[in-house]
C-alpha positions as a printed Julia matrix, in Angstrom:
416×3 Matrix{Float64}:
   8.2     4.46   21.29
   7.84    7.23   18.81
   8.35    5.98   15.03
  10.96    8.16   14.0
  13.53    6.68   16.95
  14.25    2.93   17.75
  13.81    0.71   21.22
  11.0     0.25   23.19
   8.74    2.15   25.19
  11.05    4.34   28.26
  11.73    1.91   31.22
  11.69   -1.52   29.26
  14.7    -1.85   27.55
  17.56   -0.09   25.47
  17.63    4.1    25.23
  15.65    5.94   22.29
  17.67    6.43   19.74
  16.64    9.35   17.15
  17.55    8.08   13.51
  16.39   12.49   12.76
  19.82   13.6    13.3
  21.02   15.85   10.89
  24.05   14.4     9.85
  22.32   11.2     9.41
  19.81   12.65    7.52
  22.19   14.56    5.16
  23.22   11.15    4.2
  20.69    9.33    3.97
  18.88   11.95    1.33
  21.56   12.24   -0.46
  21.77    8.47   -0.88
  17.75    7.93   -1.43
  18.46   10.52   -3.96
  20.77    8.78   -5.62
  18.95    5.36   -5.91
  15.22    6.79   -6.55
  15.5    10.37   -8.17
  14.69   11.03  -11.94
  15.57   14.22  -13.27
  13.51   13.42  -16.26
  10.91   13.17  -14.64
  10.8    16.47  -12.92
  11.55   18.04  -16.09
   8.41   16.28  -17.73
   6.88   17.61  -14.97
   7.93   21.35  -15.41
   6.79   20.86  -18.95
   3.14   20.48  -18.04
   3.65   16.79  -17.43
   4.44   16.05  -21.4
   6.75   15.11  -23.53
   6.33   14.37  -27.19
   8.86   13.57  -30.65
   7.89   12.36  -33.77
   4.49   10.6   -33.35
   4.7     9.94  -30.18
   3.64   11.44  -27.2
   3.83   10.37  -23.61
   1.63   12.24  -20.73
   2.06   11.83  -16.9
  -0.44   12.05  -14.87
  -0.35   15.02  -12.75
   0.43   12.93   -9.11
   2.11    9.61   -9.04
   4.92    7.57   -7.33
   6.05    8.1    -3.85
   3.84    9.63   -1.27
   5.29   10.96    1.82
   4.43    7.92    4.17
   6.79    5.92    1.6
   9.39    8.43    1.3
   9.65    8.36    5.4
   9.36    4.47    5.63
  12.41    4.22    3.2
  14.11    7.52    4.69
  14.14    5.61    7.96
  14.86    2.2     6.93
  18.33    3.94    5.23
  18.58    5.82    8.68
  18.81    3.29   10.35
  21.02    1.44    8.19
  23.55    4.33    8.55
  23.15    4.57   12.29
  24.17    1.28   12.73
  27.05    0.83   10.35
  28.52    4.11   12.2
  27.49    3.15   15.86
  27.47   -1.19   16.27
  28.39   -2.07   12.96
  28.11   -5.5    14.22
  24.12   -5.19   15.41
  21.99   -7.29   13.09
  18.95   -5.03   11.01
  15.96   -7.03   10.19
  12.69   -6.17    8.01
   9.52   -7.29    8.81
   8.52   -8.5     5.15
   8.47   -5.25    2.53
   9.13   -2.12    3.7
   7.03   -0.81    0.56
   5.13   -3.52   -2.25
   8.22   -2.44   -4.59
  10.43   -5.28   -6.06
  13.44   -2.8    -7.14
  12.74   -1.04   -4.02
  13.29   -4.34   -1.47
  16.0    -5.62   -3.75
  17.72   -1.86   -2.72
  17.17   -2.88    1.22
  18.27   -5.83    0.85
  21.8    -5.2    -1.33
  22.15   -2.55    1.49
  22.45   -5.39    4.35
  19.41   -5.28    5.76
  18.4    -9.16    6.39
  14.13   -9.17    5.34
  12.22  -11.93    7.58
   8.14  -12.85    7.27
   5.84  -10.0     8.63
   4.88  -12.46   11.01
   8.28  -14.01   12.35
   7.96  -17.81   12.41
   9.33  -19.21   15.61
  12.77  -20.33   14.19
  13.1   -16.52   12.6
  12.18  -15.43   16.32
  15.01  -17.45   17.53
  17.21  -16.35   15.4
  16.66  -12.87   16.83
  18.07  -11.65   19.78
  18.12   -8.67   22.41
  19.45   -5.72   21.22
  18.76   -6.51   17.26
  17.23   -3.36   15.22
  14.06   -4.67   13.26
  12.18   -2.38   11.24
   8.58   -2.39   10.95
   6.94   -1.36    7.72
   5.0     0.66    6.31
   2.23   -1.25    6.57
   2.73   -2.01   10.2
   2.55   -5.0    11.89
   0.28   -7.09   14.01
  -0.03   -6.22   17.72
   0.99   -9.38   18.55
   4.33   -9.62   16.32
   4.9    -5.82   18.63
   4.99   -7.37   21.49
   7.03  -10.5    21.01
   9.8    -8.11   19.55
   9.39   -5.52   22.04
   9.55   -8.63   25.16
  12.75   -9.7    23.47
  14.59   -6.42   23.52
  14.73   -5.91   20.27
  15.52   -2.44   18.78
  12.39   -1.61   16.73
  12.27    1.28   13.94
   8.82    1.92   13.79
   8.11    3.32   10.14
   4.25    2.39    9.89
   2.44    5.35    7.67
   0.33    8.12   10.07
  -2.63    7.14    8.09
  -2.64    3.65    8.85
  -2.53    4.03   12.22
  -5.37    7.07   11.93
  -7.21    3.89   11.21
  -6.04    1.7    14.04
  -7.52    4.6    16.18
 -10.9     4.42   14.53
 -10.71    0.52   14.82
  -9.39    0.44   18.54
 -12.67    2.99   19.41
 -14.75    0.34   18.01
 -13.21   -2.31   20.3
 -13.82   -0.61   23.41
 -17.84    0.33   22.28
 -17.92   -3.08   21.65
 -19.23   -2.35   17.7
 -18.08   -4.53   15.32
 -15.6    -3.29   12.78
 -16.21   -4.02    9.32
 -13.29   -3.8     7.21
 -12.84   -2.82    3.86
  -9.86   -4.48    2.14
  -7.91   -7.33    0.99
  -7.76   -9.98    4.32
  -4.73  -11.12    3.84
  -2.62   -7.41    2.73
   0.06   -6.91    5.69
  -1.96   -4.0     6.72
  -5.14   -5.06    6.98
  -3.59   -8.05    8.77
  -2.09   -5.39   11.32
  -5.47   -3.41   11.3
  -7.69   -6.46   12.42
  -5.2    -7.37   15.36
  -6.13   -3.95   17.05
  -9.48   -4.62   17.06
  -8.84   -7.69   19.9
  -6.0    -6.33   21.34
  -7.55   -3.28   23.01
 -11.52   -4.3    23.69
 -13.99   -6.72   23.02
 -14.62   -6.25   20.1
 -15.0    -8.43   16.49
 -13.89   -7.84   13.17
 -15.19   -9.02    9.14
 -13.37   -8.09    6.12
 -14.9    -7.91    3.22
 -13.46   -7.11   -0.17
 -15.48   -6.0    -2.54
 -19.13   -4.82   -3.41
 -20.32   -8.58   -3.6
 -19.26   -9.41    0.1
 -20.52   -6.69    1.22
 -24.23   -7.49    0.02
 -24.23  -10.61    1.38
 -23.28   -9.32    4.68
 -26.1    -6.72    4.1
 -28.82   -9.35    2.81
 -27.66  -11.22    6.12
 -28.04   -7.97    8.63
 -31.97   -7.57    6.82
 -33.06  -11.11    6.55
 -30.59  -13.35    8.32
 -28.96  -16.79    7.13
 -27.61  -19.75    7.06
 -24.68  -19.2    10.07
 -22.66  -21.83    8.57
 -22.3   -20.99    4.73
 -21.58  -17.17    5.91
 -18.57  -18.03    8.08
 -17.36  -20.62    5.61
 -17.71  -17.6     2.78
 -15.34  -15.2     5.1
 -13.25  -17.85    6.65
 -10.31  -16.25    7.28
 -11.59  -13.02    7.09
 -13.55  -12.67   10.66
 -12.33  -12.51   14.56
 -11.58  -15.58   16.56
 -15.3   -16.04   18.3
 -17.28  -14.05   15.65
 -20.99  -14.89   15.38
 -22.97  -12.97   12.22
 -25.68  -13.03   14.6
 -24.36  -11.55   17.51
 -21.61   -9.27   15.97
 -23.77   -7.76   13.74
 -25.63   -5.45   15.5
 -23.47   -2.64   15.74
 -20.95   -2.04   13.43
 -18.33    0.49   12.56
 -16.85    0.87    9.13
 -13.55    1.25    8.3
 -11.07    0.26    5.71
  -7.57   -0.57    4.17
  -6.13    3.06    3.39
  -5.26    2.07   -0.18
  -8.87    0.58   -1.52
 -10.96    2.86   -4.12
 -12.54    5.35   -2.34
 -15.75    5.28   -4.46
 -16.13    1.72   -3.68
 -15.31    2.29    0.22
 -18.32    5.02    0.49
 -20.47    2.55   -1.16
 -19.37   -0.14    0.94
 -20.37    2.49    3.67
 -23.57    3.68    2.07
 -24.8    -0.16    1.95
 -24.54   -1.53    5.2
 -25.48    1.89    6.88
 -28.93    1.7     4.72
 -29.48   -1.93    5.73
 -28.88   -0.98    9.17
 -31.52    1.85    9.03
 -33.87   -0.87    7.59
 -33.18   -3.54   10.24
 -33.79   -1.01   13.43
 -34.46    2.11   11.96
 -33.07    5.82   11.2
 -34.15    7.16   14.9
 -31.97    4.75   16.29
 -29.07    4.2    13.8
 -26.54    5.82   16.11
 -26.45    3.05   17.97
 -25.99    0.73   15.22
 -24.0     2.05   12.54
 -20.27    4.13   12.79
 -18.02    5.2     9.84
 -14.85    7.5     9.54
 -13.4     8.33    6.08
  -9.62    6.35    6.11
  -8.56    6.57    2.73
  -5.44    7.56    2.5
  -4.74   10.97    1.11
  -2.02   10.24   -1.29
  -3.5     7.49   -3.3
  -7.01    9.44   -3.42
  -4.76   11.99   -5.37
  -3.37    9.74   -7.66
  -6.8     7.86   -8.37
  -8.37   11.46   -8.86
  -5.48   12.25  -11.49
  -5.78    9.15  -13.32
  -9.78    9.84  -13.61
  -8.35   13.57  -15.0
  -6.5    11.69  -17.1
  -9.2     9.1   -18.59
 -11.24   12.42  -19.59
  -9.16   12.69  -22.3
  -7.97    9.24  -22.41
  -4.44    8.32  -24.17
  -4.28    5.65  -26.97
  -3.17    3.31  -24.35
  -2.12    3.06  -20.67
   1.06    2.1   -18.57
   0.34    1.46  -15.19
   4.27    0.82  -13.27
   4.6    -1.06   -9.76
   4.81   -3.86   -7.79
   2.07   -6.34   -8.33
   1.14   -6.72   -4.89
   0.96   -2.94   -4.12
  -2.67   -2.25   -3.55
  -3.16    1.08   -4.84
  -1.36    0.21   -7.84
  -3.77   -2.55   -8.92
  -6.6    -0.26   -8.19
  -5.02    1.79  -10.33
  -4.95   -0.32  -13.29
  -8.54   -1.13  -12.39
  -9.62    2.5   -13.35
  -7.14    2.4   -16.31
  -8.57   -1.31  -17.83
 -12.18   -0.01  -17.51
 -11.33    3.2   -20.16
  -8.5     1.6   -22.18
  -5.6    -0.67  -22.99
  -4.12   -0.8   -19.83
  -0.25   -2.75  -19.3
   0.67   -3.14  -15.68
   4.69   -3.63  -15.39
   7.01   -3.3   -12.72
   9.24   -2.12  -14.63
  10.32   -1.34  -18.1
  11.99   -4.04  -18.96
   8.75   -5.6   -19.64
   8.19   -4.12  -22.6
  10.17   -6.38  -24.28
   9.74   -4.64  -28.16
   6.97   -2.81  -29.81
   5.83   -6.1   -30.66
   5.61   -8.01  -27.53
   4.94   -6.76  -23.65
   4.75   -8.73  -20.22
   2.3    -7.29  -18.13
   0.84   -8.47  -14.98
  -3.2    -9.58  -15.47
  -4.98   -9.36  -12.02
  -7.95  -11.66  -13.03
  -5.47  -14.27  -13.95
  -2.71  -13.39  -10.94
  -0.02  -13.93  -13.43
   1.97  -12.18  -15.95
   1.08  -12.76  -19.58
   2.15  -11.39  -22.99
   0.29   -9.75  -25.17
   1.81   -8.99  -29.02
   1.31   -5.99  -31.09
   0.84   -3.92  -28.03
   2.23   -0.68  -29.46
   0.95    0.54  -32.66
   2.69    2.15  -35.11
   1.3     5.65  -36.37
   0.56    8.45  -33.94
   0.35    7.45  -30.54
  -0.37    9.2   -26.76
   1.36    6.97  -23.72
  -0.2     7.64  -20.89
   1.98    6.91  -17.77
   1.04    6.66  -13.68
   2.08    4.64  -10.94
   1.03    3.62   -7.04
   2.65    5.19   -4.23
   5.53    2.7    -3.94
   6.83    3.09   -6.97
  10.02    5.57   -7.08
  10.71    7.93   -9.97
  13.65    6.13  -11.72
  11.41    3.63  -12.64
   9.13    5.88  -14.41
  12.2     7.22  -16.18
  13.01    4.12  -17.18
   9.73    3.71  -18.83
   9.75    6.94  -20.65
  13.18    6.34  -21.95
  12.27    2.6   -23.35
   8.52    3.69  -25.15
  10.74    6.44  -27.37
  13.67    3.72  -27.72
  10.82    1.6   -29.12
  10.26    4.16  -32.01
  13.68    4.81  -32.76
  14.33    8.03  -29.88
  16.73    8.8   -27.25
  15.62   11.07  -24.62
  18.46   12.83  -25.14
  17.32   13.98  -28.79
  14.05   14.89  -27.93
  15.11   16.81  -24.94
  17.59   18.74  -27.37
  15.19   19.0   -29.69
């Protein structure tokens, strides 16, 4: 099956279908358009990415908001929604979970008819389903497993799963089949990394670890050089390894790869550690056979982490970081920002309640809290970014409620 079409592979069920016509298309931008486009913000753009009244001054940063693995996961998801409606208006359209980590963005899928079930169907969802139902796959992707169940039952699948996520599946199937070990960097639980670890037992022998974060992957490096105690490492990752997975077995040879959305400085330092205690436990002649490692970062949100870091050169009074809470890159993005500055991570402007008061999401604390005073008075720069799932109207919104919070319409500042 080729992701821009729906069905299942030639020979095993319904026909292709290609959702790339172009009078479907023609609709369906015209309708994304419609729901996600901000001409403010292209004309902040044009105007170097500025815009500034009175004392205040708000600066984008130069890339932010939908990639174009986002843009194509939603352009199909509406595709296929139009497809339908004209062709078998009565054929059910399901959603495996999110098709981005957007709120206002799912909320959009879902007002449009499209019914959203778990990422990993639960048996009465499964029954629900029958042959012949579309059911879109996410961006993310999905587990190998969930494939397969959907594909036995006939279902129509509309396969929008991002190129460079599956760039990574094919580093982490390779693995499998040399029987190396892939160590993953990422958040265990995240739909992708969920659909990255199935294809490392679907297609080989091979095992898989996540770890998430500089800490893990010490221990796991302490444990390659010296050993430990088997049961307090598996009881640290539970949840986190392959069915089977023995530190002292699996360890041995191991490939590197990662969630495409983690911080890239911390993923080549995840890299750089184990690779170094692999070279001390058996050597540098030999560390071919011990160590692999392909760079998987996803382009987009490398460009949006390196334009926040252009940003924080010449940092703003304060920071507004706008997505979903769950979106990956987003958080790492208000990582970088909370490190330089006061950083406020909405998803959407309607958090910023007044000048005096703003509900923000704190990731140490996995909640939202409020902080007051948040906004100074006097001369202030806003600077603004957001993760690749979050569209442009929702950056509008946040321009156009900072300048309403001293007292300006966009509309006078634009004439002005």
């Amino acid at each position: 099956m080729i992701s821009d079409a729906t069905g299942v592979p030639d020979g095993a069920g319904p026909k292709k279908i290609n959702l790339r016509r172009p009078d479907i298309m023609e609709a369906v931008q015209a309708q994304v358009l419609s729901h996600y486009r901000s001409e403010l913000v292209e004309r902040v753009r044009a105007n170097g990415s500025v815009l500034a009244a009175g004392d205040l001054t708000v600066k984008l940063a130069k890339e932010f908001g939908f990639c174009y693995g986002v843009e194509r996961a939603i352009d199909l998801a509406y595709a296929a929604r139009k497809y339908f409606s004209d062709v078998s208006p009565e054929t059910p359209i399901y959603l495996l979970g999110e098709i981005i980590h957007n709120p206002e963005v799912n909320d959009q899928i879902r007002n449009m008819g499209i019914q959203i079930i778990s990422p990993k169907p639960t048996d009465a969802e499964l029954q629900a389903l029958k042959s012949g139902d579309a059911v879109i796959i996410p961006a993310f992707g999905t587990e190998v497993g969930t494939r397969k169940k959907l594909e036995a039952m006939g279902c129509k699948l509309v396969d929008t799963t991002c190129g460079d996520v599956m760039s990574v599946w094919k580093r982490v199937r390779q693995y499998s089949k040399e029987n190396v070990t892939s160590i993953i960097h990422g958040k265990a639980k995240h739909e992708e990394t969920k659909a990255t670890t199935s294809q490392a037992r679907a297609y080989g022998s091979g095992h898989y670890l996540v770890v998430y974060n500089l800490a893990e992957t010490d221990y796991v490096c302490n444990y390659i050089l010296h050993g430990g105690d088997k049961g307090e490492f598996l009881d640290r990752f539970k949840g986190a390894y392959s069915t089977g997975f023995d530190p002292e077995l699996h360890l041995q040879a191991v490939g590197v790869a990662n969630q495409t959305t983690m911080l890239r400085g911390e993923t080549e330092e995840v890299q750089r550690r184990i690779k170094q205690a692999m070279i001390g436990k058996y050597g540098e002649a030999v560390i071919d056979r011990h160590f692999r490692f392909f760079d998987t970062i996803c382009g987009a949100t490398q460009d949006r982490q390196d334009a926040l870091e252009k940003m924080l050169l010449d940092p703003p009074n304060l920071l507004i970081v706008v997505g979903g809470y769950n979106s990956s890159n987003t958080s790492h993005l208000a990582e970088m920002g909370e490190a330089k500055l006061p950083t406020f991570f909405i998803k959407n402007a309607a958090k910023m309640q007044s000048d005096k008061l703003i509900v923000h999401y704190n990731q140490h604390l996995k909640k939202e809290v409020e902080t007051a005073n948040w906004l100074p008075p006097g001369k202030l720069t806003v600077g603004i970014t957001a993760g690749a799932s979050c569209p442009n109207n929702l950056i509008e919104d946040t321009i156009r409620r900072l300048f309403e919070l001293r007292g300006l319409s966009v509309q006078e500042v634009l004439a002005g």
